[in-house]
C-alpha atoms as an extended CHARMM CRD file, in Angstrom:
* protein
*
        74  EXT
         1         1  UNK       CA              0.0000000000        0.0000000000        0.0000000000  PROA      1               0.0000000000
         2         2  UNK       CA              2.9990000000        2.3240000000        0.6020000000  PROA      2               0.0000000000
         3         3  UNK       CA              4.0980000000        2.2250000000       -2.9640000000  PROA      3               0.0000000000
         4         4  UNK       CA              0.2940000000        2.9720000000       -4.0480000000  PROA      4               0.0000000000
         5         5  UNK       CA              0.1750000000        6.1940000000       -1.4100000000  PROA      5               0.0000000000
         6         6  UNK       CA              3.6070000000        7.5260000000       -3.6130000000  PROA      6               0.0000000000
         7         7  UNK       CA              1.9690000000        7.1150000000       -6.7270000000  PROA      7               0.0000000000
         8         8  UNK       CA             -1.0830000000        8.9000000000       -5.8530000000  PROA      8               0.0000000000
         9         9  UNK       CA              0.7370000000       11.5320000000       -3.9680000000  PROA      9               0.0000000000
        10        10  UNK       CA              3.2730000000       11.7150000000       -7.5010000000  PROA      10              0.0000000000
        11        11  UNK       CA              0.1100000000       12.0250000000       -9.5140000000  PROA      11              0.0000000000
        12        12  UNK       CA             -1.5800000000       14.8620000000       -6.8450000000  PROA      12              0.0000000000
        13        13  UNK       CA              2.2220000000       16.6580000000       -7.5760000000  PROA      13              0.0000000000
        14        14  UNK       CA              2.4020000000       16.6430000000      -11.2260000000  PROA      14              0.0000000000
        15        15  UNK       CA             -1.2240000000       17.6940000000      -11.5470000000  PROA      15              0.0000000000
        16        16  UNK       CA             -0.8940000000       20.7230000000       -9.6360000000  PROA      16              0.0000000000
        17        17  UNK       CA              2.1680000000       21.4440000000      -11.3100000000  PROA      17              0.0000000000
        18        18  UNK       CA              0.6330000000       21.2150000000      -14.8420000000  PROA      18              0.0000000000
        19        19  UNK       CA             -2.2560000000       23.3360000000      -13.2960000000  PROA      19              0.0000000000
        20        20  UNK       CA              0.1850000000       25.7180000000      -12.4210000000  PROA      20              0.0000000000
        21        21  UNK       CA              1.1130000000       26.3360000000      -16.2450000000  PROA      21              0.0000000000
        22        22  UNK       CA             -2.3210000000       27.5290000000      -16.8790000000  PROA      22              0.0000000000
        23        23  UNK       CA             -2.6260000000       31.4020000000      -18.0470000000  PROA      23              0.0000000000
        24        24  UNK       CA             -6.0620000000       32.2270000000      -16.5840000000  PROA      24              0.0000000000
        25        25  UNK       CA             -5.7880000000       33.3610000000      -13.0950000000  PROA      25              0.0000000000
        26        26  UNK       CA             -9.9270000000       31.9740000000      -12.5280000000  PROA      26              0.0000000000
        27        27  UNK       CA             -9.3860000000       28.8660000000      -15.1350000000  PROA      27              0.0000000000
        28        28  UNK       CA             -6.0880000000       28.0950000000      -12.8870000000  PROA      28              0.0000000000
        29        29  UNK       CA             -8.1640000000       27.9920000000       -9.3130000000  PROA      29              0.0000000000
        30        30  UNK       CA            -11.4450000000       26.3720000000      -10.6490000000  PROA      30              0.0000000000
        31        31  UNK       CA             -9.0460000000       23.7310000000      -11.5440000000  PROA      31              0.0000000000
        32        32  UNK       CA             -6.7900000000       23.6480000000       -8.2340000000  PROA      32              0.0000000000
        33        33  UNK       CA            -10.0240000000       23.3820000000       -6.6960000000  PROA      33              0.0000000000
        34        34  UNK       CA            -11.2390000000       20.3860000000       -8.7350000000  PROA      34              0.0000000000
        35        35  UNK       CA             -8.1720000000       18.4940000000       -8.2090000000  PROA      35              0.0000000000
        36        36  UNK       CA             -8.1550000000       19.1280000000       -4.6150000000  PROA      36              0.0000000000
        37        37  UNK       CA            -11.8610000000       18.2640000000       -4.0470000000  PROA      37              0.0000000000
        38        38  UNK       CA            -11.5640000000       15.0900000000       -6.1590000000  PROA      38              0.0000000000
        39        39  UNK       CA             -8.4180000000       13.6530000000       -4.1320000000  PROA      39              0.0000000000
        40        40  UNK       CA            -10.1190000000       14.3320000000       -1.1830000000  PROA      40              0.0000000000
        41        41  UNK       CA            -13.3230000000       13.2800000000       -1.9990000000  PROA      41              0.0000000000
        42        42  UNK       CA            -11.6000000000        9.9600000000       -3.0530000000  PROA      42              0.0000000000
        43        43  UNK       CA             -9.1120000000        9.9740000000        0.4550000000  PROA      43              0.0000000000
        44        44  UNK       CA            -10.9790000000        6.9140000000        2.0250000000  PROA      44              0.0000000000
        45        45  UNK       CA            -10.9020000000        4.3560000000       -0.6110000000  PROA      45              0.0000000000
        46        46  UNK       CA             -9.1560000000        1.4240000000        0.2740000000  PROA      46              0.0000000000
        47        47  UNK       CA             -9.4930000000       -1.1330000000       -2.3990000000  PROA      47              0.0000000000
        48        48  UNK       CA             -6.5450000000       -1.2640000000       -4.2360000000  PROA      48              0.0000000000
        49        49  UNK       CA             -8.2040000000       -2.4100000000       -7.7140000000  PROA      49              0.0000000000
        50        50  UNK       CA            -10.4170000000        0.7980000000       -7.3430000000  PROA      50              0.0000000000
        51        51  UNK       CA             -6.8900000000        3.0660000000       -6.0920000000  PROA      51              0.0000000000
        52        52  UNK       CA             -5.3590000000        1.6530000000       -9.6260000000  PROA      52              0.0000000000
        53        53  UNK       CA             -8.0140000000        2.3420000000      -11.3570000000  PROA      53              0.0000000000
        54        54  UNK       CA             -8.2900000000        5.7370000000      -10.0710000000  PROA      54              0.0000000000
        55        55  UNK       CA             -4.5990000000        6.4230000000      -10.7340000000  PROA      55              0.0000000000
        56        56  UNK       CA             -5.2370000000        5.2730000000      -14.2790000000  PROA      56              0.0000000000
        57        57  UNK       CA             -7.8320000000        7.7970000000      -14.9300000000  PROA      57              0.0000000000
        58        58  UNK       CA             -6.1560000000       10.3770000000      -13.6290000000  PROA      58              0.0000000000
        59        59  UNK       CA             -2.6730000000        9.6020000000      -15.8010000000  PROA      59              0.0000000000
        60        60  UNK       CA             -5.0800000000       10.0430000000      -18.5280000000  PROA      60              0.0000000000
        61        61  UNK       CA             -6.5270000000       13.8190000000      -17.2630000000  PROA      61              0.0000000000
        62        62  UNK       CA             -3.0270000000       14.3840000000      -16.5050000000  PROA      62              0.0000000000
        63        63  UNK       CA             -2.0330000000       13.8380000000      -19.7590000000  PROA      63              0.0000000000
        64        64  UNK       CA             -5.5090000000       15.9360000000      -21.1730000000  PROA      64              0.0000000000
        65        65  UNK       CA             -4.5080000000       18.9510000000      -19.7720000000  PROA      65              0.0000000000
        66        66  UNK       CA             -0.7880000000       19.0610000000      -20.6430000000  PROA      66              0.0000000000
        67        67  UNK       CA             -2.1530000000       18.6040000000      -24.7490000000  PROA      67              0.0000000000
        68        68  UNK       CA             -4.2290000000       21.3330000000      -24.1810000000  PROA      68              0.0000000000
        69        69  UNK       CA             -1.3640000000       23.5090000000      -22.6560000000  PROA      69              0.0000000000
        70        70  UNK       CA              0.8270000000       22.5520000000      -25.2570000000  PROA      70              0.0000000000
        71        71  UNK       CA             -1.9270000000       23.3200000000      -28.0950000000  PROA      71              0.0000000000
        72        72  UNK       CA             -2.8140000000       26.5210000000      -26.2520000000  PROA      72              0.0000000000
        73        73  UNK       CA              1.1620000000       27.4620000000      -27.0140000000  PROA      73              0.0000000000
        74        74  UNK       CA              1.2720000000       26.9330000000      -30.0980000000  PROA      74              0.0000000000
């Protein structure tokens, strides 16, 4: 479980980091505060198929919002 609790905590990192890179002062918090509510509001799972699959989807979000930074850019 303690390698699971880096990953998520990785994942919670790089988001906010990528969120970070936003322009938009108001688009930048509305999404700080979705990533924040939605780790927290996931905080007492416990079922490690569900943690994976949670980590899974949000790789993929992750990797949503760094194409659209990169697309806003260019």
């Amino acid at each position: 479980m303690f390698l699971i609790r880096q990953q998520v905590l990785g994942l919670y990192r790089k988001i906010l980091r990528t969120i970070r890179q936003i322009p938009d002062g108001n688009d930048r918090r509305y999404m700080e505060d979705w990533a924040r509510d939605e780790f927290r509001r996931n905080k007492g799972t416990t079922e490690e198929v569900t943690i994976r699959m949670m980590i899974t989807h949000g790789q993929r979000q992750l990797q949503e919002l760094e194409r659209a930074l990169h697309l806003a850019k260019s």
